[in-house]
C-alpha positions in Angstrom: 6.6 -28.1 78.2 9.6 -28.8 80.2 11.5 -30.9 77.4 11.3 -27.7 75.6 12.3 -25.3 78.1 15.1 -27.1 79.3 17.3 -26.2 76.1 15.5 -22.8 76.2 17.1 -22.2 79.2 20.4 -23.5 78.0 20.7 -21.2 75.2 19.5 -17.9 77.1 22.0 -18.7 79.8 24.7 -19.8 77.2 24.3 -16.3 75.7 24.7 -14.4 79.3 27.7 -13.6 79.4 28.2 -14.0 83.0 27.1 -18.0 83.0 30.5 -19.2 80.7 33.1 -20.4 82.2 36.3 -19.2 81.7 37.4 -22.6 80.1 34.4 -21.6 77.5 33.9 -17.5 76.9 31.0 -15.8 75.7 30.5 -17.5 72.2 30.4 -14.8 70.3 34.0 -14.5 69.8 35.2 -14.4 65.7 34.8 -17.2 63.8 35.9 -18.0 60.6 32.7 -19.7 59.3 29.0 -19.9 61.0 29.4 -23.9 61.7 32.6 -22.9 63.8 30.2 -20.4 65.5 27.7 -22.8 66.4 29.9 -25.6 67.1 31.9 -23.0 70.0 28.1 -22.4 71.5 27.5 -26.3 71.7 31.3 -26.8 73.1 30.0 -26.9 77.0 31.8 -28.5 79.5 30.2 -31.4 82.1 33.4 -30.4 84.3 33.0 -28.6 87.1 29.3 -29.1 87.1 27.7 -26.9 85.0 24.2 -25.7 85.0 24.2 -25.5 80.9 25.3 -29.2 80.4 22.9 -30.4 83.1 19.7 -28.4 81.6 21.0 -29.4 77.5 21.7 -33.1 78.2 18.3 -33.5 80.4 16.3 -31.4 78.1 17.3 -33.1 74.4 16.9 -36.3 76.0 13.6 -35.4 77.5 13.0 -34.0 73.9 13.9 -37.6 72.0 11.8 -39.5 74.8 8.5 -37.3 74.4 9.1 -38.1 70.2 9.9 -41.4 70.9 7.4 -42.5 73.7 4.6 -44.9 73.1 6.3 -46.0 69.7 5.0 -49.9 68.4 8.0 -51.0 66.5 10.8 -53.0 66.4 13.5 -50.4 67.9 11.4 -49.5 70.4 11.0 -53.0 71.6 14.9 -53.6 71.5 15.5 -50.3 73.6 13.0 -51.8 75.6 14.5 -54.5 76.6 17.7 -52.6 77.5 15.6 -50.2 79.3 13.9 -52.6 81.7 17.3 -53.8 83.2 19.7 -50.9 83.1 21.9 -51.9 86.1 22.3 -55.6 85.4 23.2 -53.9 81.5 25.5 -51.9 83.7 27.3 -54.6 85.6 27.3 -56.9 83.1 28.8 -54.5 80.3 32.0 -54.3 82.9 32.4 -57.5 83.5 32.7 -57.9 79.3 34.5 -54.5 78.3 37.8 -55.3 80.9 38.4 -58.2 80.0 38.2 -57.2 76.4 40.4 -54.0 77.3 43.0 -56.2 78.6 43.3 -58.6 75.2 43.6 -55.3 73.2 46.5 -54.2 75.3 48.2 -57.3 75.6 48.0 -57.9 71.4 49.4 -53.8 71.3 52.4 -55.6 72.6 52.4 -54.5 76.8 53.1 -57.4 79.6 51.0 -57.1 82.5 53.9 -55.2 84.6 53.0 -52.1 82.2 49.5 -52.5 83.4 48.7 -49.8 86.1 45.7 -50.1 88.8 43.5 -48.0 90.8 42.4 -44.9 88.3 43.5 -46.2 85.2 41.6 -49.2 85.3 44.3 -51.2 84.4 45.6 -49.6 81.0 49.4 -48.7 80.3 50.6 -45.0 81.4 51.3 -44.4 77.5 51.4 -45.4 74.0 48.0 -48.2 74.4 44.7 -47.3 72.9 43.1 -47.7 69.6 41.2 -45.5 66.8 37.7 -44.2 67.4 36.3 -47.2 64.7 37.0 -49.7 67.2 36.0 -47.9 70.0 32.1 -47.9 67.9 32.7 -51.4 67.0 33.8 -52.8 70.4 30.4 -50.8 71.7 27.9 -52.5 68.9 29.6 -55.7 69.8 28.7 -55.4 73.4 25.4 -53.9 73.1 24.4 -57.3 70.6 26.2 -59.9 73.0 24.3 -58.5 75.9 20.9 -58.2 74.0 19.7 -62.1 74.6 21.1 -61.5 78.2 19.2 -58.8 79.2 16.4 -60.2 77.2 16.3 -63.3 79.2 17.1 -61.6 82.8 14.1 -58.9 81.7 12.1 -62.3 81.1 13.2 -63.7 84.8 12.8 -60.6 86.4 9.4 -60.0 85.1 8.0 -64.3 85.9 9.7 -64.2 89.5 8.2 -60.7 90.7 7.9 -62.4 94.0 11.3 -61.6 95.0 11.8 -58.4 95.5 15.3 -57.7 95.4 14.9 -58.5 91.5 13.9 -55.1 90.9 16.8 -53.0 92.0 19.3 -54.8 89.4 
């Protein structure tokens, strides 16, 4: 019941006029074509916290794990393993993706003088960055190096239950 009502919630309040923000108005406005229409109702905004993103996002994934939830096959067992670790998946993913990030830059042609710390994590002010391709196969990359990893720590974690500190990561 509350995977469902979650997104019912969403919608009603999306269509209140009173719950947009004024970075989003009332989605009714004129659009060309119904898609456009639809996509403007979806176009909801995580920042500043917003009461539609958090009940949408909670609710459709609520929604995918009720669909999904006691399924025997071989996704489900992947996920699985993913899912039993999270953080270590987490910390581990960083410790791959920066270093990656920085090869990237440097074959883009920047020296490590146009590197810039703190909130930028590193990247050049301007002018670095690649396509949206990468970006997916960089992700798939990551997600298959770290599959044996996470397998193996879920493994460890799971034979050495005696130390307790295991379970947090």
């Amino acid at each position: 019941m509350i995977p469902t009502s979650m997104p019912a919630s969403a919608t009603a309040s999306r269509m209140a006029p009173h719950m947009t923000s004024p970075a989003h108005p009332f989605f009714c406005a004129a659009q060309g074509k119904g898609l456009y229409s639809f996509m403007s109702f979806i176009n909801i905004t995580k920042y500043p916290p917003s009461l539609i993103y958090c009940l949408l996002t909670l609710g459709v994934s609520l929604l995918i794990l009720s669909l999904f939830e006691g399924a025997k096959n071989k996704f489900a067992a992947i996920c699985a393993v993913y899912g039993k670790v999270p953080l270590f998946y987490f910390l581990v993913h960083w410790y791959i993706i920066h270093p990656v990030m920085f090869a990237m830059v440097f074959l883009q042609g920047f020296k490590s003088s146009d590197l810039l710390f703190g909130f930028n994590f590193g990247r050049p002010k301007e002018g670095s960055g690649v396509g949206l391709g990468i970006i997916y196969l960089v992700w798939i990359a990551v997600v298959i190096i770290l599959y044996p990893i996470c397998k193996w720590y879920g493994h460890y974690k799971e034979t050495h239950k005696d130390q307790q500190w295991l379970r947090y990561l």
